[in-house]
C-alpha positions as CSV (number, residue, x, y, z in Angstrom):
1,X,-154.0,223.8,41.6
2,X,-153.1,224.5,45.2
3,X,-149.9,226.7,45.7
4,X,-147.1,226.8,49.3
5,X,-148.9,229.7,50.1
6,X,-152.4,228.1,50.3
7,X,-151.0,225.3,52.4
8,X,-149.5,227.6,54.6
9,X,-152.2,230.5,54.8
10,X,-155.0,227.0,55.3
11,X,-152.3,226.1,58.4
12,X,-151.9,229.1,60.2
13,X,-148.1,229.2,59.4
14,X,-145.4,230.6,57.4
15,X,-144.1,229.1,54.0
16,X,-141.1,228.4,55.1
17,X,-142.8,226.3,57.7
18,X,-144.6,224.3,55.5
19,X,-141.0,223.9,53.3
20,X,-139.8,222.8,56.6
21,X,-142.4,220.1,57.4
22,X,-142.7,218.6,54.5
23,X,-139.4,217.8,54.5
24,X,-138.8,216.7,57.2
25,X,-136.7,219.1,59.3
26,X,-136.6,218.5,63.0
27,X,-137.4,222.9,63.8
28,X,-140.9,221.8,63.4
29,X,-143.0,220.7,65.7
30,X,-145.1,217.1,65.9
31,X,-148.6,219.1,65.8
32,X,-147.7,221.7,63.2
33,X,-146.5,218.7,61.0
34,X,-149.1,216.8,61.2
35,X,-151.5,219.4,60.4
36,X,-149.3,221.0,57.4
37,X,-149.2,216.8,56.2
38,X,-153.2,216.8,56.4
39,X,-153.3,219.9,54.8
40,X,-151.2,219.1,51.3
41,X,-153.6,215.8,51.4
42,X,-156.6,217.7,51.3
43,X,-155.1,220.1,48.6
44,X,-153.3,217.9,46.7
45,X,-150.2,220.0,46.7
46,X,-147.2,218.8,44.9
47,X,-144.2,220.6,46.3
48,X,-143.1,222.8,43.1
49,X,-139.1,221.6,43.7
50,X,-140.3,218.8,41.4
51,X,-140.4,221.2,38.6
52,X,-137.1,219.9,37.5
53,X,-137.5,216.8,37.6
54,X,-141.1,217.1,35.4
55,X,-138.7,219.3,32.5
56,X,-135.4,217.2,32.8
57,X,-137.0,213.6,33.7
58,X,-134.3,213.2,36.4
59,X,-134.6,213.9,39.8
60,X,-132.5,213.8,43.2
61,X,-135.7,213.2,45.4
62,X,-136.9,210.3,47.1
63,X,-140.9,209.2,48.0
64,X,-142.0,208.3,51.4
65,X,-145.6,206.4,50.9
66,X,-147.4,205.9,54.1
67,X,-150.8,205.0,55.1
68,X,-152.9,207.7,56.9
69,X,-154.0,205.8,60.1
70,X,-151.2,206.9,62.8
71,X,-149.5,209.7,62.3
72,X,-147.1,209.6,65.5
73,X,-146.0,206.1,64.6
74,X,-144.5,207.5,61.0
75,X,-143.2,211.0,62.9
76,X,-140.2,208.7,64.0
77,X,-139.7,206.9,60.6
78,X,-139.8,209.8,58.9
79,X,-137.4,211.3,60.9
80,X,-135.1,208.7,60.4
81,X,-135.5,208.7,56.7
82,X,-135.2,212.8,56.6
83,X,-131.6,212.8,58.8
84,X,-130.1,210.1,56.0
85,X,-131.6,212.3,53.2
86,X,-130.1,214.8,54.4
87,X,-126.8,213.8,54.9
88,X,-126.7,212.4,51.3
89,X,-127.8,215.6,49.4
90,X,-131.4,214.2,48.6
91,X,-134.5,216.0,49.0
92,X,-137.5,213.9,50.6
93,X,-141.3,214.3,49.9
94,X,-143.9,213.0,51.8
95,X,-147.4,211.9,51.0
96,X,-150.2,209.6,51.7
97,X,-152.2,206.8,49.2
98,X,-153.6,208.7,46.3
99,X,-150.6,211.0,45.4
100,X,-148.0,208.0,45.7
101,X,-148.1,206.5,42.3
102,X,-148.2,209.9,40.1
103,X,-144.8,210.7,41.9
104,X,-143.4,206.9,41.3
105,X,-144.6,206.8,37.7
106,X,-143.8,210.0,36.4
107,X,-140.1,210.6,36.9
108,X,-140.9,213.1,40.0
109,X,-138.8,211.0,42.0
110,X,-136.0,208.5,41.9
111,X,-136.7,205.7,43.9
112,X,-139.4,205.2,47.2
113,X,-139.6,204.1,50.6
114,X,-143.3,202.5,51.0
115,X,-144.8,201.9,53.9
116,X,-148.8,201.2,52.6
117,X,-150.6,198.5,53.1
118,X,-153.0,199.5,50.9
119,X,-150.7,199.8,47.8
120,X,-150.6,196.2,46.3
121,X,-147.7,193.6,45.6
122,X,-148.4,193.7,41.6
123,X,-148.4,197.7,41.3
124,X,-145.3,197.9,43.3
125,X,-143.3,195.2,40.8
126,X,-144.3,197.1,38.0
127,X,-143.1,200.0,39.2
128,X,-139.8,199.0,40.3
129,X,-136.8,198.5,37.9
130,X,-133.0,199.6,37.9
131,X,-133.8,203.2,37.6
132,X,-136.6,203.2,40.5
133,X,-135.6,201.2,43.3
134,X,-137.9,200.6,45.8
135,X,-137.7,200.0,49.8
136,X,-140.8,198.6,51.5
137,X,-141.3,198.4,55.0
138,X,-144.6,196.2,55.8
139,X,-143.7,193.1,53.4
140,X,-141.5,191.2,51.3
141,X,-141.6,190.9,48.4
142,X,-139.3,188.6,45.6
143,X,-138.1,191.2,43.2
144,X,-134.9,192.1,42.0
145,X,-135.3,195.8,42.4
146,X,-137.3,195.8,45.4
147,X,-135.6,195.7,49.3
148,X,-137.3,194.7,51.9
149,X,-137.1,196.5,55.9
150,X,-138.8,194.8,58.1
151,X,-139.7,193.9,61.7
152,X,-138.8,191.2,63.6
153,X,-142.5,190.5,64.8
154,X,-142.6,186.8,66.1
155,X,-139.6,186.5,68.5
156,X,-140.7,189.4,70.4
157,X,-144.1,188.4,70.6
158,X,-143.1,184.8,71.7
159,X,-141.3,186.2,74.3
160,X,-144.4,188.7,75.4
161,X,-146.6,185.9,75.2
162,X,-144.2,183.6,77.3
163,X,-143.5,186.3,79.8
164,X,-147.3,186.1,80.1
165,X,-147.5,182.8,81.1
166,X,-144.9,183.2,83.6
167,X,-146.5,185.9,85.5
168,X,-149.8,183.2,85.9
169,X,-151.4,184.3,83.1
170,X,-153.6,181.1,81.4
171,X,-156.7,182.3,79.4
172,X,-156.1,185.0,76.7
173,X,-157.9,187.4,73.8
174,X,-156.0,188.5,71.0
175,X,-157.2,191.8,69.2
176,X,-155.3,191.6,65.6
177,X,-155.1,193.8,63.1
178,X,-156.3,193.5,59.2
179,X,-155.9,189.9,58.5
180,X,-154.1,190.3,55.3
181,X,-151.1,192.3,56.6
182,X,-147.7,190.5,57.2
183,X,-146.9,192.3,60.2
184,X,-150.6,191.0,61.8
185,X,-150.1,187.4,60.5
186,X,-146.7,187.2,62.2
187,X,-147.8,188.8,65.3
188,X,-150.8,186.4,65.8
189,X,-148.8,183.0,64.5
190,X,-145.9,183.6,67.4
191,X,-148.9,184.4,69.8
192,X,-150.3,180.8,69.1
193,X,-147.4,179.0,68.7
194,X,-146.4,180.0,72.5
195,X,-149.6,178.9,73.2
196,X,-149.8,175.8,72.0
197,X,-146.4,174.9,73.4
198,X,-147.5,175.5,76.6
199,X,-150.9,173.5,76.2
200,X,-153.4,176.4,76.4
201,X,-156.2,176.5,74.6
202,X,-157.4,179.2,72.9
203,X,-160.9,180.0,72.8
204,X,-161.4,181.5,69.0
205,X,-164.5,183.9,70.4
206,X,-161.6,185.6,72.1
207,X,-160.0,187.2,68.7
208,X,-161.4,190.5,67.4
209,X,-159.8,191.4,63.9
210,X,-159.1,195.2,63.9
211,X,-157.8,197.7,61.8
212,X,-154.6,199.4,64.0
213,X,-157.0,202.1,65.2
214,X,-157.6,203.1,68.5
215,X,-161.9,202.7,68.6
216,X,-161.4,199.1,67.5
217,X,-159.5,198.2,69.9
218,X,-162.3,200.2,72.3
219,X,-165.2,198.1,70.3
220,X,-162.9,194.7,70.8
221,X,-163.0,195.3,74.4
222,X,-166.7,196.5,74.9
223,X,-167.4,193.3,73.5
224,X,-165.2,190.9,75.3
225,X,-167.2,193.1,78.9
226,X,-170.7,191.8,77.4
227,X,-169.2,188.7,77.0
228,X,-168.9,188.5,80.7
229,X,-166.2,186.5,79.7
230,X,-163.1,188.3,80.5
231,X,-159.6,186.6,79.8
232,X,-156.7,187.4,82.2
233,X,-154.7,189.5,79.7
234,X,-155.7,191.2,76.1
235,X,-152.9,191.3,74.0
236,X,-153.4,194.1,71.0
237,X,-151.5,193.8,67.7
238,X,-150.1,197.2,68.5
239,X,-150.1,199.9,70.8
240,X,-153.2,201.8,69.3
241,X,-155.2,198.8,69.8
242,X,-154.4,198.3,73.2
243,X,-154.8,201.6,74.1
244,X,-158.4,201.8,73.2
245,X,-159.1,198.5,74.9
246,X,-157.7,200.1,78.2
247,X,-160.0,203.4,77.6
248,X,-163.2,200.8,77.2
249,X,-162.4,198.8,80.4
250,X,-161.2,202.1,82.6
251,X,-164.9,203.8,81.3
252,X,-166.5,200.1,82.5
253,X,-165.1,200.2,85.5
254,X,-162.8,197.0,85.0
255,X,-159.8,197.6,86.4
256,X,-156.6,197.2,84.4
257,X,-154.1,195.6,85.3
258,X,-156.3,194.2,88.6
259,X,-158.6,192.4,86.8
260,X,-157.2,192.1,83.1
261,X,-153.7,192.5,82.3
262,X,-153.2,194.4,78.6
263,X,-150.1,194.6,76.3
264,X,-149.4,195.8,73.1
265,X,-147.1,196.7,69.9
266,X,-145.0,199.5,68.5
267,X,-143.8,201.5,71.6
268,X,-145.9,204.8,70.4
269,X,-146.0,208.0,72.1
270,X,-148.4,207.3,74.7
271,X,-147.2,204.1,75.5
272,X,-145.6,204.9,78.4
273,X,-148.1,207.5,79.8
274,X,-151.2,204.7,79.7
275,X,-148.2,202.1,81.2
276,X,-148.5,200.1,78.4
277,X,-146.6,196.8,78.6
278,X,-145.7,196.4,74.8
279,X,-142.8,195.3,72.1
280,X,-140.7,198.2,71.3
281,X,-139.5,199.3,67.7
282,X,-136.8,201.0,66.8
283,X,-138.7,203.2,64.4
284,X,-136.3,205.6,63.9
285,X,-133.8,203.4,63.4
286,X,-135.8,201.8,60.5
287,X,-136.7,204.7,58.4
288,X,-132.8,205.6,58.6
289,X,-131.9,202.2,57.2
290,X,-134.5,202.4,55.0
291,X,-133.3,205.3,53.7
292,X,-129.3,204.1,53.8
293,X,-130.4,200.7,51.3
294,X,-132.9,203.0,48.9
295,X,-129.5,206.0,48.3
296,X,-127.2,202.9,47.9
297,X,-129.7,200.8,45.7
298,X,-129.8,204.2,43.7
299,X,-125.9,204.9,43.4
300,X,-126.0,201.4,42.0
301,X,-125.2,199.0,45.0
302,X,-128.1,196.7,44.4
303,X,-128.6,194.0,47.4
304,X,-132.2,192.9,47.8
305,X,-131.6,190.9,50.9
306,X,-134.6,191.4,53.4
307,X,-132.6,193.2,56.8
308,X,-135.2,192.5,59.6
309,X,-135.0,195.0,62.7
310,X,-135.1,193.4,66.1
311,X,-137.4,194.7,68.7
312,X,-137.5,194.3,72.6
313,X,-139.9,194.3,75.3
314,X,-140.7,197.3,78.0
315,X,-142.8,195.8,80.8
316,X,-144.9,198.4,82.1
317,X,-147.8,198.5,84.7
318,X,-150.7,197.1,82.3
319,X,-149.4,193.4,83.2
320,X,-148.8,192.3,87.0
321,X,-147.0,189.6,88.5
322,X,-149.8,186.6,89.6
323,X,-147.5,184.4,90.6
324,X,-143.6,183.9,91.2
């Protein structure tokens, strides 16, 4: 089995560097993380300060359980998570899909933070019980011993989509992402809803399911330019989406925000360097309560009311004005 040092020796960097990253500490930096993260996956390291929980079946440490398909979206959660951690004299490990339930069923940890759409409903209710709390981040879920973090994802999006309309915009695509995730089916509900209020008809060739990655958003958009079809905006289901279709159309030669206006979700990294108009998300903000409910669902303070996280708008230069 994979030791520190083969993690660090496979990465280039010290031991303590890879201590450092994987949990959490802010001397490291976003790169370095990332590839220290991708190495443990591929090794399937399990950090040997769980050594007492294995002998003692107890444990001070707490699971974050994220999917694999953006890893400068969870930077900021985790973050947020490691900072409260931190402060509360817990130690945080990290890891991706296949680790995530050895740690939850096995005593290695005392409660998780889960942020996986892949990891079902039923697996996660019979995980979680008075002595394992769990948070999740993408869902809700009716459990006594599961909390729920969420987004606010339809009055933002109402409010994108209405700011849309003002600005003159009338025919629209919609590029969602996988149609069984809360977060999409919220999204894409407000975006009809607005709409239908204002009497616009949506043409359902102009909705591309995608899967939150940047090439298909890129596909979405090569399609909609064979189409010959174009709408006057594009709005992506989150920023990685959107960012790809803005690739497509710039390599196409269709200028955006000239000839199609593009906006999407999340507020990641390169948001702001493509201009991206999009719905902002406190993401650090979230992993830190996230972390606050899972330590005081752990000391005992159970409360498994859903706290939704509002979000807000930053207009950029992917939309333009058409109209006063």
């Amino acid at each position: 089995m994979a030791g520190i040092k083969d993690v660090a020796k496979a990465a280039g960097v010290s031991v303590s560097t890879v201590s450092n990253a994987l949990n959490g500490k802010k001397n490291v930096g976003k790169e370095t993380r990332e590839r220290v993260l991708e190495i443990c996956k591929q090794l399937s390291y399990y950090p040997n300060s769980l050594g007492k929980a294995l002998k003692t079946g107890t444990s001070n440490t707490i699971l974050f359980n994220f999917s694999d398909f953006d890893r400068s979206f969870f930077l900021k959660i985790i973050n947020g998570i490691s900072d409260y951690v931190k402060d509360n004299d817990f130690d945080l490990i990290i890891c991706t899909e296949k680790s995530s339930e050895k740690y939850m069923r096995n005593n290695l940890t005392c409660g998780s933070i889960v942020l996986d759409k892949k990891m079902k409903d039923e697996v996660l209710c019979k995980i979680a019980k008075e002595e394992y709390p769990i948070i999740v981040l993408d869902r809700i879920i009716d459990h006594p011993y599961i909390k729920s973090v969420v987004v606010n994802n339809y009055d933002p999006m109402c409010e994108l989509v209405q700011g849309l309309i003002d600005r003159g915009y009338k025919r629209f695509g919609f590029v969602g992402g996988p149609e069984s995730t809360a977060d999409n089916k919220e999204r894409y509900h407000a975006f009809r809803d607005v709409l239908d209020d204002n009497n616009i008809i949506f043409q359902q060739k102009s909705y591309f399911a995608g899967d939150y990655r940047e090439k298909s958003g890129y596909t979405a958009a090569k399609i909609l330019m064979l189409s010959q079809e174009l709408p006057d905006a594009l709005v992506c289901a989150n920023d990685n989406m959107a960012i790809g279709a803005i690739k497509a159309f710039r390599d196409n030669g269709v200028r955006v925000p000239e000839y199609i206006a593009v906006t999407g979700f999340d507020d990641c990294d390169l948001a702001e360097h493509m201009e991206l108009t999009t719905v902002s998300i406190p993401n650090y903000e979230r992993g830190y309560i996230a972390a606050q409910y899972l330590i005081e669902n752990i000391r005992g303070n159970q409360n498994v009311e859903p706290f939704r996280i509002s979000a807000k708008i930053k207009w950029r230069n992917s939309v333009l004005v058409r109209r006063k």
